[in-house]
TITI-606899 format. One record per residue (C-alpha): residue number from 1; residue in one letter; x, y, z. Coordinates in nm, 2 decimals. Layout:
% TITI-606899
nr rest X Y Z
NUM a X Y Z
...
//
This chain:
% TITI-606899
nr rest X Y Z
1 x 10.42 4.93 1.96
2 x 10.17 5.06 2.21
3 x 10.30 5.45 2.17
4 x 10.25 5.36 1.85
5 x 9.91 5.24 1.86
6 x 9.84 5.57 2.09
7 x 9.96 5.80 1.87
8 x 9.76 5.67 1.54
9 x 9.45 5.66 1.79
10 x 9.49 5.99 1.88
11 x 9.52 6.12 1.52
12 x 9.22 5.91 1.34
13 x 9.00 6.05 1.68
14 x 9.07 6.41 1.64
15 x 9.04 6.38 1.29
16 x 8.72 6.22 1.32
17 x 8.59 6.53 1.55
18 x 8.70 6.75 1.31
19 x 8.58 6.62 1.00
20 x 8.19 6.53 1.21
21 x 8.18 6.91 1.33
22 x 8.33 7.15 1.15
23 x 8.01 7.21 0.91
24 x 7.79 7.28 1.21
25 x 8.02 7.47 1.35
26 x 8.12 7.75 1.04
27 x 7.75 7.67 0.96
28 x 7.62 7.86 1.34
29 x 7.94 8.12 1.41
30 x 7.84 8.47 1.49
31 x 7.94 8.72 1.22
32 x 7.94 9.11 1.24
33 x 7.80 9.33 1.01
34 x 8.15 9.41 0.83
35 x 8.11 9.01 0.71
36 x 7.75 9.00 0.71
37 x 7.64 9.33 0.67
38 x 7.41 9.56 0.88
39 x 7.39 9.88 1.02
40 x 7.62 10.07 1.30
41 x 7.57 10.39 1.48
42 x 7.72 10.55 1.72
43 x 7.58 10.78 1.96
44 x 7.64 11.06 2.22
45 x 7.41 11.05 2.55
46 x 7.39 11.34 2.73
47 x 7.12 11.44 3.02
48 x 6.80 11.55 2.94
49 x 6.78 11.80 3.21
50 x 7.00 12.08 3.24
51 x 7.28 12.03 3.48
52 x 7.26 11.64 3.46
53 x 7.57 11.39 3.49
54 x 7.64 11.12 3.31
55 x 7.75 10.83 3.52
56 x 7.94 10.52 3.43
57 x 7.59 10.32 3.55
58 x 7.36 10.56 3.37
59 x 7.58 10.47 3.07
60 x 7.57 10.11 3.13
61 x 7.21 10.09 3.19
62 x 7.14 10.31 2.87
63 x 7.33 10.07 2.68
64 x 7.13 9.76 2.83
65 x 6.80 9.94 2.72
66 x 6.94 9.97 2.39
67 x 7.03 9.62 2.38
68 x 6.69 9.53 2.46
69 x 6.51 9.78 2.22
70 x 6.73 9.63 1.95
71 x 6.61 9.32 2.03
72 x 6.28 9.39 2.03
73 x 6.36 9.47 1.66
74 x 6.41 9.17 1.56
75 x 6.80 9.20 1.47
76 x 7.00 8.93 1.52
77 x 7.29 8.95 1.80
78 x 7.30 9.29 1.82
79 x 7.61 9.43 2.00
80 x 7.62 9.75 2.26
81 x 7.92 9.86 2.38
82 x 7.99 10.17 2.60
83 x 8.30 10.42 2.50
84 x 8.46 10.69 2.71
85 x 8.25 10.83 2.91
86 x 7.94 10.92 2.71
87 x 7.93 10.69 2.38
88 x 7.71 10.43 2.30
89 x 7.80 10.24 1.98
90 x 7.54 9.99 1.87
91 x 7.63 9.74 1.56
92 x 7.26 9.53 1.42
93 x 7.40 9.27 1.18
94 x 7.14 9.18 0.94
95 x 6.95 9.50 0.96
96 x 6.71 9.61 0.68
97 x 6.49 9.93 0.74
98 x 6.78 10.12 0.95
99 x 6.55 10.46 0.96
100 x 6.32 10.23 1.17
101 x 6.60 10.16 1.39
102 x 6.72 10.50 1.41
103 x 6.37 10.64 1.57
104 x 6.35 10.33 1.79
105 x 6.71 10.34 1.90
106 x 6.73 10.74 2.03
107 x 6.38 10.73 2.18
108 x 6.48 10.72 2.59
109 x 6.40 10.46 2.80
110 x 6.04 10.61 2.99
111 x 5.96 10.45 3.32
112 x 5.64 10.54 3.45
113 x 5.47 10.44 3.77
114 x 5.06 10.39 3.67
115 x 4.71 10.41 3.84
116 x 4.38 10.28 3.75
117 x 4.15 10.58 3.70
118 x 3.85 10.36 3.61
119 x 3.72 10.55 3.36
120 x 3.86 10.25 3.07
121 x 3.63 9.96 2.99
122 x 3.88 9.72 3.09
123 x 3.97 9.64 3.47
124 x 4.34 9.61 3.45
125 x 4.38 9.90 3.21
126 x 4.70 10.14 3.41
127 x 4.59 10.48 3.23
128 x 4.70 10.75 3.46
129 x 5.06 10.83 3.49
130 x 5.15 10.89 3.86
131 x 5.55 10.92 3.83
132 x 5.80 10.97 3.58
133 x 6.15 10.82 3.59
134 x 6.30 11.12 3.58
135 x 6.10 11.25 3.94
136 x 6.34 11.01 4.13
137 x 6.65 11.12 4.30
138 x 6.94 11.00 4.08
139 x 7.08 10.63 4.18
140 x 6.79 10.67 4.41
141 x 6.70 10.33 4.42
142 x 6.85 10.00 4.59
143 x 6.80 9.67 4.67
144 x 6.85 9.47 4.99
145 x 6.69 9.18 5.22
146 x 6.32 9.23 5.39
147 x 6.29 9.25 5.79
148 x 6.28 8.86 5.78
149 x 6.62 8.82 5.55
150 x 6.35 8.56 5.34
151 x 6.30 8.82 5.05
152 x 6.40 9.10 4.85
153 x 6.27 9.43 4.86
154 x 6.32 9.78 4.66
155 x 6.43 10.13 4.79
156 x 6.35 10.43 4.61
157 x 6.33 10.77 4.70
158 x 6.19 11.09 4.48
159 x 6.27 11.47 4.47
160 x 5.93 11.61 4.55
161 x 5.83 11.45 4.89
162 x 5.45 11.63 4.92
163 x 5.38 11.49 4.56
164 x 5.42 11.12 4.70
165 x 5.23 11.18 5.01
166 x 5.00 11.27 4.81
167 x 4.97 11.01 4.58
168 x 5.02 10.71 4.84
169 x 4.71 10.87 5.08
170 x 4.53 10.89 4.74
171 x 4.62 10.50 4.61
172 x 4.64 10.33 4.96
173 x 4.57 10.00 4.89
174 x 4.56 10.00 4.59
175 x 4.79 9.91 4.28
176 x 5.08 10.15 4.18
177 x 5.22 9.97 3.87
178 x 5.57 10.05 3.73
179 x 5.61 10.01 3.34
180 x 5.93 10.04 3.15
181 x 5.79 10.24 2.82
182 x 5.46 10.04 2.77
183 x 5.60 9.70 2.93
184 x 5.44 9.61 3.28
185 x 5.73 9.56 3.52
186 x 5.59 9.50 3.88
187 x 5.23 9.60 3.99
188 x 5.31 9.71 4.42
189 x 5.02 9.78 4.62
190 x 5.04 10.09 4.85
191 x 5.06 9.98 5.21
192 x 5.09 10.33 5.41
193 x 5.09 10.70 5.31
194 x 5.46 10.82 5.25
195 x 5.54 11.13 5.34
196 x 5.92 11.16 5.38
197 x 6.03 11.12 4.98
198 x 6.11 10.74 5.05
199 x 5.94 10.42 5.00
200 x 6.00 10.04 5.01
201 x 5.83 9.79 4.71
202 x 5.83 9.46 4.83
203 x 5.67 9.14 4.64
204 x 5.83 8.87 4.76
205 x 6.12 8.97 4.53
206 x 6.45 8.73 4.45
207 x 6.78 8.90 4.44
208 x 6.78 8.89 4.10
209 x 6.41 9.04 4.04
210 x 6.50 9.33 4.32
211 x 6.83 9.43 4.12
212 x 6.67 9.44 3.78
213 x 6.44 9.67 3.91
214 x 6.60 9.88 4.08
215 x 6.84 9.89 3.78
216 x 6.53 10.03 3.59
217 x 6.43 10.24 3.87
218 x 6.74 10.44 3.83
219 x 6.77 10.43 3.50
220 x 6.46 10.53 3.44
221 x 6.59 10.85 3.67
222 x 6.84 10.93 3.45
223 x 6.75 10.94 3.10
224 x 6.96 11.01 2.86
225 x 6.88 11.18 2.56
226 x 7.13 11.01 2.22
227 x 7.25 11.20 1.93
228 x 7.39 11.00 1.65
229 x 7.72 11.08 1.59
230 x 7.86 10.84 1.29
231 x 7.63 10.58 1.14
232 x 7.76 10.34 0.86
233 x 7.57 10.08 0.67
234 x 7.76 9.75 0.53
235 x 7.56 9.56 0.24
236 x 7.48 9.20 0.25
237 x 7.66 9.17 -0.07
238 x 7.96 9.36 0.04
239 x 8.03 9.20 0.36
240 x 8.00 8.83 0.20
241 x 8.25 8.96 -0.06
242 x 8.51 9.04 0.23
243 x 8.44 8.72 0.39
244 x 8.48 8.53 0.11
245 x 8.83 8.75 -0.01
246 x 8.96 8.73 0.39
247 x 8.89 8.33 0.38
248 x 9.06 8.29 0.05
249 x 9.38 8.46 0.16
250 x 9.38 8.31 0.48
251 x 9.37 7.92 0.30
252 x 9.60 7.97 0.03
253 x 9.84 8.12 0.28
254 x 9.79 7.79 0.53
255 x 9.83 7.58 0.28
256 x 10.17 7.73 0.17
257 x 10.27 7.74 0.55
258 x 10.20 7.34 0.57
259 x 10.35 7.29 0.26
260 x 10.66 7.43 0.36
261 x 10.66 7.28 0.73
262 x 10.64 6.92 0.56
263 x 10.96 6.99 0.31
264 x 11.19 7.17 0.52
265 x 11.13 6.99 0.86
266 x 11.00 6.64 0.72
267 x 10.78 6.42 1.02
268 x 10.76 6.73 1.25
269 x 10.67 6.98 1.02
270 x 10.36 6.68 0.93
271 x 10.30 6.69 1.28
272 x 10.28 7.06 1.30
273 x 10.05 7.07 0.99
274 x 9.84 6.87 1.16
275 x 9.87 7.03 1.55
276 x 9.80 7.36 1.30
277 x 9.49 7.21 1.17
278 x 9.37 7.11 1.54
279 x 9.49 7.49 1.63
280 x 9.26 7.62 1.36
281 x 8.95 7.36 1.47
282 x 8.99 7.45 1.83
283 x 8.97 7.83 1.79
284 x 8.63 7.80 1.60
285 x 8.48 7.57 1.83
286 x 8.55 7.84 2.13
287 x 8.41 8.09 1.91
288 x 8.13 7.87 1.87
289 x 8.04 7.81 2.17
290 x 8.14 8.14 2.35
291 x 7.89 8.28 2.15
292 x 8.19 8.52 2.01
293 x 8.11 8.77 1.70
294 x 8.38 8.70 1.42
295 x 8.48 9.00 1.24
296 x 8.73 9.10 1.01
297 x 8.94 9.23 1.28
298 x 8.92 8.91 1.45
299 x 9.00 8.71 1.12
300 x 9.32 8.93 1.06
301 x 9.41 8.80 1.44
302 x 9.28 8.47 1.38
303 x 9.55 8.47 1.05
304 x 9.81 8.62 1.29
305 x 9.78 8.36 1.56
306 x 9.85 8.12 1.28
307 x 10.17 8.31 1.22
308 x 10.27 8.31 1.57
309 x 10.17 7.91 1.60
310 x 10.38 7.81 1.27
311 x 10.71 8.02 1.46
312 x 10.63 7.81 1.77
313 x 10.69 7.50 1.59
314 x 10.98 7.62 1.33
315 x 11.15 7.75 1.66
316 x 11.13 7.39 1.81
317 x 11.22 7.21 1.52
318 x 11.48 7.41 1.43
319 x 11.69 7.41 1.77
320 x 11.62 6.99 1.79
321 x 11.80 7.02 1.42
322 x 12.07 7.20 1.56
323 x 12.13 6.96 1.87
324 x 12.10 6.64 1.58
325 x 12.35 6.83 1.43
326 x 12.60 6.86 1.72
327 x 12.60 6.47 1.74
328 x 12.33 6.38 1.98
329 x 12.11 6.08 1.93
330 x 11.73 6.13 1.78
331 x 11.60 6.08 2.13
332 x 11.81 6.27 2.28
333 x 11.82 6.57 2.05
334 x 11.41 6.58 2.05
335 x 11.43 6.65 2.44
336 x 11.71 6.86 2.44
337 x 11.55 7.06 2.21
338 x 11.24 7.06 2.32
339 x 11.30 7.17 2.68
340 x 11.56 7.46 2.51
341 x 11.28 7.58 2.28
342 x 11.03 7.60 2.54
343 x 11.11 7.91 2.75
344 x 11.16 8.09 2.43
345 x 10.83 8.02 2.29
346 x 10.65 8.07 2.60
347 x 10.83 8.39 2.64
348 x 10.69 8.51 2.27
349 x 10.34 8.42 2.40
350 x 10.30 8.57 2.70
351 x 10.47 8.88 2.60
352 x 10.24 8.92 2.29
353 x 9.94 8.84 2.50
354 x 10.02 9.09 2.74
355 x 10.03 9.38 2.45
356 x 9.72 9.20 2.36
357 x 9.58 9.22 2.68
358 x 9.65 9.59 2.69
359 x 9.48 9.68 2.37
360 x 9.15 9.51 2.53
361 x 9.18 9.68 2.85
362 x 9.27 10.03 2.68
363 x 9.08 10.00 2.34
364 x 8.78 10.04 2.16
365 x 8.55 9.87 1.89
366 x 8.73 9.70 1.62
367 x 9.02 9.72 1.83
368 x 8.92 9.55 2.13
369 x 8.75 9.28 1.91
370 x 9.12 9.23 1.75
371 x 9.28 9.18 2.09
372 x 8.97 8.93 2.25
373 x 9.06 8.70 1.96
374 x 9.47 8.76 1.94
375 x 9.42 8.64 2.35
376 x 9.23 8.35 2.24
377 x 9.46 8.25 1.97
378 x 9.74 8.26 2.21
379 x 9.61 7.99 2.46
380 x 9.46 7.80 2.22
381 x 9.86 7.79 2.06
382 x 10.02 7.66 2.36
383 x 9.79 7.43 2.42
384 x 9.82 7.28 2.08
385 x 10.16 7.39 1.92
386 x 10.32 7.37 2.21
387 x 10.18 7.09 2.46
388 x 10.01 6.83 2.16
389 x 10.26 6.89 1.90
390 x 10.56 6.79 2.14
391 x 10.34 6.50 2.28
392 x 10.32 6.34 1.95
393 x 10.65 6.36 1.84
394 x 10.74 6.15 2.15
395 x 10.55 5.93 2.09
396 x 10.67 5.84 1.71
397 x 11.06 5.86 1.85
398 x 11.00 5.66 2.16
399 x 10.85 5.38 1.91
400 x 11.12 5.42 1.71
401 x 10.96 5.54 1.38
402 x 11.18 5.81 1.36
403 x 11.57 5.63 1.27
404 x 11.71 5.87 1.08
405 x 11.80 6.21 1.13
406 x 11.68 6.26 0.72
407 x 11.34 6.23 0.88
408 x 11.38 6.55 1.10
409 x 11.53 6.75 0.83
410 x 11.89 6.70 0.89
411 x 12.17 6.56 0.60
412 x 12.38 6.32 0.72
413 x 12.67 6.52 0.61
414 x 12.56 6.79 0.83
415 x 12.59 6.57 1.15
416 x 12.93 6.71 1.31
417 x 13.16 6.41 1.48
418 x 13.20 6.41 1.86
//
């Protein structure tokens, strides 16, 4: 009576999380702009003075100024990834003026370091431009602690040593303020005349503040100058329309899984329907909450995952059938069967995730977004089809609702005598 009582708990609960969230949940999921349409574009960054390199950190920290200019925008989760060694590809669900956001986007990022010439109206008015980003020595700039290991202070060094003296004996104690295009990043004062190419800004920086900028010092070294290479632009209307057709599929396709679970393998094909339903639940509360971008790559592995959780169960059930069949008791066919199945199953999954694992390490784009959410599925299937559909179908034959082999799919004429 009590595993009884446990496993109806256990069902009304997670039926009752299901049924209280799921709205809010579909409601707040991030979708990409094949789903809800936008605007992509890919570019190709290459230096803008002759001879350059491209680095791996140049790239990375072109991307993050991107990220922020897109931002900045106004689009809504826009999504910068790095490929190969000098592509940028930038997806803007929701976008509406895209020529906007093609001027914005391929501008560089221009660091400038700014002195008050006095000659505006207003006191804190930076109008003279001292620097440019791209007069510091490339990944010239680093952070580390002060003298008395309580702060953070800034590195940098620059290519033309004489101009620096001459600026620092010119600004000595006075403000040389560093802006990121027209945004005010720090405002050091000059404490000595430099004369060897180097300098230190301090501030009482934290590690974090020091890092982020000398991560714009240095990017603001190496600017990169983007050409647009491929640009496409999804409708609104479009990608609702292959939302709507990709849902559709996927739900008349469940239900004719369930059905078929429930008449070919009885009680644990209901229980699998159900551990299926939890499966499905699961997997959109971690994209909810891991903040993940659902496309419809990653609903054609979300559908697959499905595929792969229905064949975990099916393998179970079948091979406890086949020990019912060779005359064991219910009980004793359920663990028999169960402990069988297992290596099998978990042999299909960890196989599959390691191709999937591959494609994310050695992929791009859509393909990369394919394998994140084939990974996910994965975990999220042996945690439910495996672990929590097995514990509740111990639970109904240790209470004994399960008497007859009929209930687990098997004739009675198809019992073989021991």
């Amino acid at each position: 009576m009590k595993r009884i009582i446990t496993f109806l708990v256990v069902v009304v609960v997670t039926t009752a999380v299901m049924v209280g969230t799921t709205p809010s949940l579909l409601k707040d999921i991030n979708l990409g702009l094949d789903l809800k349409g936008g605007f992509e574009i890919l570019y190709e960054a290459q230096p803008i003075e002759a001879g350059g390199k491209i680095t791996k950190d140049a790239l990375q920290q072109t991307a993050k100024s991107i990220e922020k200019r897109a931002n900045v925008l106004g689009t809504s989760e826009p999504d910068v990834t790095t490929e190969g060694t000098n592509r940028i590809r930038l997806k803007m669900p929701g976008v509406t003026d895209e020529n906007v956001v093609r001027q914005k986007m391929k501008e560089p990022a221009t660091l400038t370091f700014r002195s008050k010439d006095g000659t505006e109206k207003k006191a804190d008015q930076y109008n003279k431009i001292e620097l440019y980003g791209n007069e510091f020595a490339e990944g010239g700039a680093s952070y580390h602690p002060d003298q008395l290991n309580q702060f953070y202070e800034v590195s940098i060094k620059v290519k033309d040593k004489s101009k620096l003296a001459d600026i620092t004996k010119r600004l000595l104690n006075k403000e040389l303020a560093i802006f990121m295009d027209d945004t005010l990043l720090y405002a050091p004062v000059v404490r000595a005349v430099l004369s060897d190419g180097t300098a230190s800004i301090s501030g009482g920086y934290t590690k974090e503040q020091a890092k982020d900028l000398s991560d714009k010092i240095n990017l603001g070294a190496l600017p990169l100058k983007l050409t647009e290479k491929y640009s496409q632009s999804v409708g609104a209307t479009l990608g609702q329309l292959s939302l709507e057709q990709t849902l559709r599929a996927g739900i008349i396709g469940s239900l004719i899984i369930l059905l078929f679970m429930i008449l070919v393998y009885r009680i644990p094909g209901l229980i699998a329907s159900f551990t299926l339903i939890v499966y499905t639940w699961l997997l959109i509360a971690f994209f909810y909450f891991a903040g993940v971008t659902l496309t419809l790559p990653g609903i054609a592995a979300f559908i697959l995952g499905i595929g792969m959780a229905v064949d975990a169960n099916i393998i179970t059930d079948e091979r406890i059938k086949e020990e019912i069949r060779s005359g064991k008791s219910i009980l004793s066919a359920v663990k028999a069967g169960s402990k069988v199945s297992f290596r099998t199953v978990m042999d299909a999954h960890v196989t599959t995730f390691i191709a999937a694992a591959v494609m994310f390490g050695l992929g791009t784009g859509a393909v990369k977004g394919f394998a994140f959410v084939l990974m996910l599925d994965l975990i999220v299937s042996i945690i439910t089809n495996i672990f929590f559909s097995r514990y509740l179908l111990h639970l109904l034959v240790k209470g004994n609702i399960i008497k007859s082999p009929k209930m687990l799919g098997v004739k009675e004429s198809e019992i073989r005598a021991l």
